[in-house]
C-alpha positions in Angstrom: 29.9 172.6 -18.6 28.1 169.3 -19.4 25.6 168.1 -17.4 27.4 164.8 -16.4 30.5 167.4 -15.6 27.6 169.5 -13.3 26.4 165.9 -11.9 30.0 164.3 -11.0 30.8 167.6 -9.5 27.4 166.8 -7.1 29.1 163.4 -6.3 26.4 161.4 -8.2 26.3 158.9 -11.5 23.9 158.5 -13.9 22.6 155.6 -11.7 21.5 157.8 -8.6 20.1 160.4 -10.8 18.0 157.9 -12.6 17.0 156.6 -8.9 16.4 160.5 -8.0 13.8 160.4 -11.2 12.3 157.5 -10.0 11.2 159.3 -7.2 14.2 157.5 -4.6 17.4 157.7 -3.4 19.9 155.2 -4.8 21.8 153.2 -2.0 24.9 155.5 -2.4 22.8 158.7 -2.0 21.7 157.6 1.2 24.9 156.3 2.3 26.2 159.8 1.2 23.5 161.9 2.8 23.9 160.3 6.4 27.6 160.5 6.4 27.0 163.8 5.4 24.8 165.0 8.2 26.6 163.4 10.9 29.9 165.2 10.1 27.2 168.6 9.9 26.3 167.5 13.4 29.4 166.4 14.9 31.2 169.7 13.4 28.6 172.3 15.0 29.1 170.9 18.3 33.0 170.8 18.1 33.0 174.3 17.7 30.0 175.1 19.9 31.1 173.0 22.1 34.9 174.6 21.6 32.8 178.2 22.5 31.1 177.3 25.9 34.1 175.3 27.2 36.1 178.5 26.7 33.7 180.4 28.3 33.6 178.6 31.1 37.2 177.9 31.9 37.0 182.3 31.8 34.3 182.5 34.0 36.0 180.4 36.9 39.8 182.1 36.1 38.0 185.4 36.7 36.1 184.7 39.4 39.1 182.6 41.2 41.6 185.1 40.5 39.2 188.6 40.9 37.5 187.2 43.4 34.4 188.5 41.8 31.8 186.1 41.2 29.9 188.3 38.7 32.4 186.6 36.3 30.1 183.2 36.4 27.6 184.8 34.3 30.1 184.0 31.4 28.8 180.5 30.8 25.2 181.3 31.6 25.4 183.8 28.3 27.6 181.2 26.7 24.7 178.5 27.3 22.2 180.9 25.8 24.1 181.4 22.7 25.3 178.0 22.2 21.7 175.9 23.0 19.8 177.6 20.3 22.5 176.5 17.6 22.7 173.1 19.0 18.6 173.0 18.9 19.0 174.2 15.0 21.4 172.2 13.6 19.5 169.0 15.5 16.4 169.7 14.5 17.5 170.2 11.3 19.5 167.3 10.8 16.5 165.0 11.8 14.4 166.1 9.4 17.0 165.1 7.1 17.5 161.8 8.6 13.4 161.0 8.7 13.6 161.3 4.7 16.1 159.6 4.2 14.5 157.1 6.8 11.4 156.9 4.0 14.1 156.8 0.9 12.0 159.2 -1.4 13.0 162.6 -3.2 10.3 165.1 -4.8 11.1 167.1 -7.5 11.0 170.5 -9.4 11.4 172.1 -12.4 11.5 175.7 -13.7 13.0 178.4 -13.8 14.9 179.9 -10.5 13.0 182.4 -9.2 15.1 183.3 -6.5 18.4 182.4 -4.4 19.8 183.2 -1.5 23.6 182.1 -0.6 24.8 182.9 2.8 28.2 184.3 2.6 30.1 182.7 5.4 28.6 179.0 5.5 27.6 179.0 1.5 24.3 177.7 2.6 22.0 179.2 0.5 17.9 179.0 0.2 17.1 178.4 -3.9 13.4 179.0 -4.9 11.9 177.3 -8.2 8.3 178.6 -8.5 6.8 178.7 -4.8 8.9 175.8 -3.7 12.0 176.4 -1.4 14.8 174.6 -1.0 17.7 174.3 1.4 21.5 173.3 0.2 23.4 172.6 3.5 26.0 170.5 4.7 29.8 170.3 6.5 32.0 173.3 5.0 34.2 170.7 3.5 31.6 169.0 1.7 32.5 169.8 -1.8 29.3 168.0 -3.6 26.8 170.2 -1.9 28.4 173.2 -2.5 28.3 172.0 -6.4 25.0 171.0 -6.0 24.3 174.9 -4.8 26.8 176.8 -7.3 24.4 174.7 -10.1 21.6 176.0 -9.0 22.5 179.7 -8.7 24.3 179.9 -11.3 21.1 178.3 -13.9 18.1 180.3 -15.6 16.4 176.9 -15.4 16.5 173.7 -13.7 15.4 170.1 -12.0 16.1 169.8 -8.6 15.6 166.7 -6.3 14.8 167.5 -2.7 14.2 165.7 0.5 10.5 166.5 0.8 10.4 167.1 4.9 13.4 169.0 5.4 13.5 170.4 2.0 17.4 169.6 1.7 18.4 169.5 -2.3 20.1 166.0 -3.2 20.7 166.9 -6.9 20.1 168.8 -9.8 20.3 168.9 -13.4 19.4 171.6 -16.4 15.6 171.2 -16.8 17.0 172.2 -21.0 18.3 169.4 -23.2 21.5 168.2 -22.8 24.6 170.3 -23.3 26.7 167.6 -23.6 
């Protein structure tokens, strides 16, 4: 595959990489990026959310129709699995939204030296040299998860990251073109 098949596949042009080399995001990228983490955001507190109303609505039929209160300590273990996600995915997601406050990408180049794709999500941690990155976004995001399947699946490559959070934005073969 070309490397303007690998980039469309990411969601970019040759415009927004050319930004991404000029140490920036293009206008698109960043329009992109932020629509990108709010529908992270917005889906892992749907379901979250989805996971402590359930729990709750149990807790209070138990207790109301046992007539054992003990059942109440349904959403008080609901709560304490639920905050910590909610505290992740925020804190994560305003990291992403300070660099793409500042506009500016960093990049990498060499060879992978090591990758890690979570099964379920397809997030995945990708290592070029001592530098780790992060490829995350909504499960229905197909450009990230191209952005990820590029970078597992090279010997060698460029990446351009959010320098704070350490999200990937794109990436392209660090070998002359294949096209």
């Amino acid at each position: 595959m070309s490397d303007t098949d690998w980039l469309t596949r990411q969601g970019w042009t040759p415009a927004d990489l050319d930004a991404n080399r000029a140490g920036r995001l293009s206008p698109a990228q960043l329009d992109a990026l932020r629509a990108r983490m709010r529908s992270y955001v917005r889906r892992a507190m749907l379901w979250t959310s989805a996971i402590q109303l359930l729990a709750t609505a149990g807790g209070i039929a138990g207790a109301v129709m046992q007539h054992e209160p003990a059942f109440f300590v349904l959403p008080a273990i609901a709560w304490l699995t639920v905050v910590p996600i909610w505290l992740y995915v925020g804190v994560r997601a305003h990291g992403v939204r300070v660099d793409l406050d500042a506009g500016r990408v960093e990049d990498i180049s060499g060879q992978i030296a090591g990758a890690f794709v979570n099964s379920v999500t397809g997030q995945a941690r990708v290592r070029i040299g001592s530098t780790r990155m992060e490829c995350f976004g909504p499960g229905s995001d197909r450009a990230w998860q191209a952005t990820r399947r590029f970078l597992t699946q090279s010997d060698v490559a460029r990446a351009y990251y959010l320098p704070r959070s350490r999200m990937v934005v794109a990436a392209e073969s660090a070998t002359p073109s294949s096209a």
